[in-house]
C-alpha positions as CSV (number, residue, x, y, z in Angstrom):
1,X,85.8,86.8,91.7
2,X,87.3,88.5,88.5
3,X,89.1,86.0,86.4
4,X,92.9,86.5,86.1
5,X,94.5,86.7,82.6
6,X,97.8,85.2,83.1
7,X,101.3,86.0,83.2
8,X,102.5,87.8,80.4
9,X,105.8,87.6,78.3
10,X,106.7,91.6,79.4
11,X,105.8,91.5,82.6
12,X,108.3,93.0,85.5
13,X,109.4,90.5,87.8
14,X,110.3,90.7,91.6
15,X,112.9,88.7,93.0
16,X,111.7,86.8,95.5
17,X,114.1,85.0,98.4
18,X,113.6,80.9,98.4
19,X,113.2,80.8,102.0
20,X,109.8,82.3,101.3
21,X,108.9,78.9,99.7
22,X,110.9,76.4,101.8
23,X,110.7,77.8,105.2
24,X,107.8,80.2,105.6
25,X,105.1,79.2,103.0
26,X,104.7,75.6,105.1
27,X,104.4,77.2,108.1
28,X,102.0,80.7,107.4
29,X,98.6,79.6,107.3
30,X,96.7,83.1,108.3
31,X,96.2,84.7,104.8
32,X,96.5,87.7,106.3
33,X,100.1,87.2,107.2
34,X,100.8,85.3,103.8
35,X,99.3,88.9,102.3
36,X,101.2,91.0,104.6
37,X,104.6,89.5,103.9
38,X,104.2,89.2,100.0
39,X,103.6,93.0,100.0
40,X,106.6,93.7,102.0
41,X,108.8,92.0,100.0
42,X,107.3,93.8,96.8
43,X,107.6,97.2,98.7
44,X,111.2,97.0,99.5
45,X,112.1,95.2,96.7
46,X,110.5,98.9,94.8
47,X,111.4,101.3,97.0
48,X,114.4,103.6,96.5
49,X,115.9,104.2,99.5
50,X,117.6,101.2,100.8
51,X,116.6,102.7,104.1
52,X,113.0,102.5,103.9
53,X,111.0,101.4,106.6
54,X,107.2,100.2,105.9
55,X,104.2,101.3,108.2
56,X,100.0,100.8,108.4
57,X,99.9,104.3,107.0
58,X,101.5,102.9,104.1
59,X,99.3,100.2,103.4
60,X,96.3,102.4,104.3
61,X,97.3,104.7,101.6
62,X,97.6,101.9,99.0
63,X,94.1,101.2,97.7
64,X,94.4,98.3,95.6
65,X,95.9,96.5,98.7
66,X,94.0,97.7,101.4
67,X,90.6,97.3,99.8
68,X,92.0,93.7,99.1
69,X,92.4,93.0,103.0
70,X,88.9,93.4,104.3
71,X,85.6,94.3,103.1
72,X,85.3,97.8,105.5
73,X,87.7,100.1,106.6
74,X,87.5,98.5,109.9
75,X,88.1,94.8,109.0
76,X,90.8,95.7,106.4
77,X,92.7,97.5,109.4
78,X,92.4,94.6,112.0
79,X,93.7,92.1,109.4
80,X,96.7,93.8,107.8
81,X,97.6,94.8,111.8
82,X,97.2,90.9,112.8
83,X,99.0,90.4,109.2
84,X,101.6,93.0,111.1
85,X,101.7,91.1,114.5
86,X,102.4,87.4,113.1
87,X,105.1,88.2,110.3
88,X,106.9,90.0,113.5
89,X,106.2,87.0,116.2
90,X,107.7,85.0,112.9
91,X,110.4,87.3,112.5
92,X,110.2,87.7,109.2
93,X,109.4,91.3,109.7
94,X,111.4,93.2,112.4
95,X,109.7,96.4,114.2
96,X,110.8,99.4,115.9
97,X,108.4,101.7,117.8
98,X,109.3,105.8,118.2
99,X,109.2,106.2,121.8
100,X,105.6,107.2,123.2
101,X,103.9,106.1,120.0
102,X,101.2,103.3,119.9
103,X,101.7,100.2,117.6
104,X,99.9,101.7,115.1
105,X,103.2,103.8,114.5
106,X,106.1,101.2,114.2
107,X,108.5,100.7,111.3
108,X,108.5,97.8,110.0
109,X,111.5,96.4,107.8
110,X,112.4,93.0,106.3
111,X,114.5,90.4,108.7
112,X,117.3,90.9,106.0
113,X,121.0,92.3,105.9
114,X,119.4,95.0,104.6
115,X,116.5,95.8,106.4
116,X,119.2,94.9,110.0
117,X,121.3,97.4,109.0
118,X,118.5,100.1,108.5
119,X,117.5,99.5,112.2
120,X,121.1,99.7,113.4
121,X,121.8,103.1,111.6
122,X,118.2,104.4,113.0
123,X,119.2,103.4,116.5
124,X,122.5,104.8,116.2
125,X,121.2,108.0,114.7
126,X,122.5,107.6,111.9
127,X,119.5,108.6,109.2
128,X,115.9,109.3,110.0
129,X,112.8,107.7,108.4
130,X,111.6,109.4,105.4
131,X,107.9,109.4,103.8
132,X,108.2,111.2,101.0
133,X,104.8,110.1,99.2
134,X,106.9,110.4,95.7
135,X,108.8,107.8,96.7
136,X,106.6,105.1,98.3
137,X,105.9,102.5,96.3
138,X,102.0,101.9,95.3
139,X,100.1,98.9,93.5
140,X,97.5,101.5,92.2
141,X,99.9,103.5,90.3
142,X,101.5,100.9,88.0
143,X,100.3,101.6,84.6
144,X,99.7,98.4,83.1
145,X,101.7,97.2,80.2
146,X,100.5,96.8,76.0
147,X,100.2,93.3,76.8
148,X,98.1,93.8,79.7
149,X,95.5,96.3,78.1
150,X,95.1,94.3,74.9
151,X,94.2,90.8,77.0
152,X,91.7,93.1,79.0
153,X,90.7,94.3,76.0
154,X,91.1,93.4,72.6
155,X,91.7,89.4,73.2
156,X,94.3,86.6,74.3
157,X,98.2,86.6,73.5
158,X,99.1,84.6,71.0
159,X,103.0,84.8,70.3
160,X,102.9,86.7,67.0
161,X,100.8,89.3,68.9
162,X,103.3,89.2,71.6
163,X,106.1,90.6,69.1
164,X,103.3,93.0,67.1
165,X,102.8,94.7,70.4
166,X,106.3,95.1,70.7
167,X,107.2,96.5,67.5
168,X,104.2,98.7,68.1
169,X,105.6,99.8,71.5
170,X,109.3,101.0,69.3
171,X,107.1,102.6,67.0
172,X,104.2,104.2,68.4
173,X,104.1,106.5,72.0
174,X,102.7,104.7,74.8
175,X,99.7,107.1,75.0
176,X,99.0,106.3,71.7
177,X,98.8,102.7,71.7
178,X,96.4,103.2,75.1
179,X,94.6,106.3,73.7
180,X,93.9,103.4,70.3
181,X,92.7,100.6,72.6
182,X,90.6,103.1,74.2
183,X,88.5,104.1,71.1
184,X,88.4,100.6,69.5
185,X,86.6,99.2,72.8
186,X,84.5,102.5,72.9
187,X,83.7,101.9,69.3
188,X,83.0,98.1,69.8
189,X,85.7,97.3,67.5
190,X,87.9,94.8,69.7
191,X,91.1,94.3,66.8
192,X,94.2,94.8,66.6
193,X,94.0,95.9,63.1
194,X,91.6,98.9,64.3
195,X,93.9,99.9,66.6
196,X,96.5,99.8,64.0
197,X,94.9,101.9,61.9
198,X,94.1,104.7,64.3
199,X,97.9,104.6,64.8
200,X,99.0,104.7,61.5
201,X,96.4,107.4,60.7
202,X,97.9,109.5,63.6
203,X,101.3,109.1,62.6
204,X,100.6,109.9,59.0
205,X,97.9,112.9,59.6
206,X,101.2,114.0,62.0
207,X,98.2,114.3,64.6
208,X,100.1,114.4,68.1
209,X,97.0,115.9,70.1
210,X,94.1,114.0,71.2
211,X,91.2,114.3,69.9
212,X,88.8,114.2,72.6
213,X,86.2,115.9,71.1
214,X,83.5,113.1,69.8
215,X,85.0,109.3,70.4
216,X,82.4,107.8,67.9
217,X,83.5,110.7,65.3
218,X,87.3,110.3,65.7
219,X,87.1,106.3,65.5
220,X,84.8,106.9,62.2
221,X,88.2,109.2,61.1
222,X,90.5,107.2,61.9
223,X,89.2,104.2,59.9
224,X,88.0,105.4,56.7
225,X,90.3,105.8,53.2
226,X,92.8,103.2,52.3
227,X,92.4,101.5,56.1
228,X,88.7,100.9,55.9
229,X,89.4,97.5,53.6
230,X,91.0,96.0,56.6
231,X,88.4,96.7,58.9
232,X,84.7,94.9,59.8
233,X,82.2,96.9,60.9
């Protein structure tokens, strides 16, 4: 089991409807349905099109869920389709099947306003199902946040780090701050103060490429002159 390192002060947030807690958490007590139903409401609470519909193929095609469902292909499938079945028999999901299509094929939306009024537009022909992969909403894509990578990598988040990182994210480019982190765990030199220094070096040197040519070479560069009195080695 890997260890989880905690909520942090940054992080997005998905609004999530009480009944989840009052009515439904009492009562689910598959974990594949408790799984199935958290991700829906994450995926429609992401998604763009108000219209959206989720399917297996969906979940399929997000790794960091799917692999988290079953340990083989075959076992992940069977328990995010019973997942599938029970949030429907619960109604908490709603389904729809194209005609002549197995069950592997429904549409799945949220027993909401919302996801009510999707079906009733689709069965009135009103809009057709899109699954434009652009738009669907994956957990493997979001790119963690500063906060994130420096628990993961440099150490724990004390509240004065919490508004260092910050400033650092108004001054700095994203891709610099990772690119930093990068090279100081590379280099074995887990601080906040190397990292810095890389980043101040690059601004100053005006250096907007990376230097991908020798990571032990470019940390060595990025910490020597007036910087170097800062940093253990």
């Amino acid at each position: 089991m890997t260890p989880f390192n905690g909520f942090t002060p940054d992080e997005n947030t998905i609004p999530v409807p009480a009944s989840l807690f009052t009515e439904l958490l009492p009562e689910i007590s598959h974990p594949a349905e408790l799984k199935v139903t958290l991700y829906a409401l994450w995926f429609f609470q992401q998604h763009t099109n108000r219209n959206a519909c989720l399917r297996l193929q969906d979940m399929q095609a997000d790794t960091r869920f799917f692999t988290g469902m079953g340990a083989t292909t075959q076992e992940a499938q069977r328990n995010i389709l019973e997942g599938l079945e029970r949030a429907f028999i619960r109604s908490t999901l709603l389904r729809v099947l194209p005609a002549e299509q197995p069950q592997t094929e429904a549409y799945y939306f949220l027993n909401s306003p919302r996801g009510r009024t999707a079906i009733l537009a689709l069965q009135r022909g009103e809009w057709t199902p899109s699954f434009e992969v652009a738009e669907i909403p994956r957990l493997d894509v979001e790119r963690p946040n500063i906060f994130t990578l420096y628990e993961k990598n440099i150490g724990p988040l004390t509240p004065m780090i919490a508004e260092t990182l910050t400033e650092a994210e108004q001054t700095y480019p994203r891709e610099w701050i990772e690119d930093a982190i990068r090279v100081s765990v590379e280099n074995n030199k887990r601080s906040w103060r190397y990292v810095e220094a890389i980043l101040r070096s690059r601004l100053e040197k005006g250096n907007h490429e990376k230097d991908r040519s020798s990571d032990t070479e470019s940390g060595r560069k990025y910490i020597g002159g007036k910087f170097s009195d800062f940093i253990k080695h």
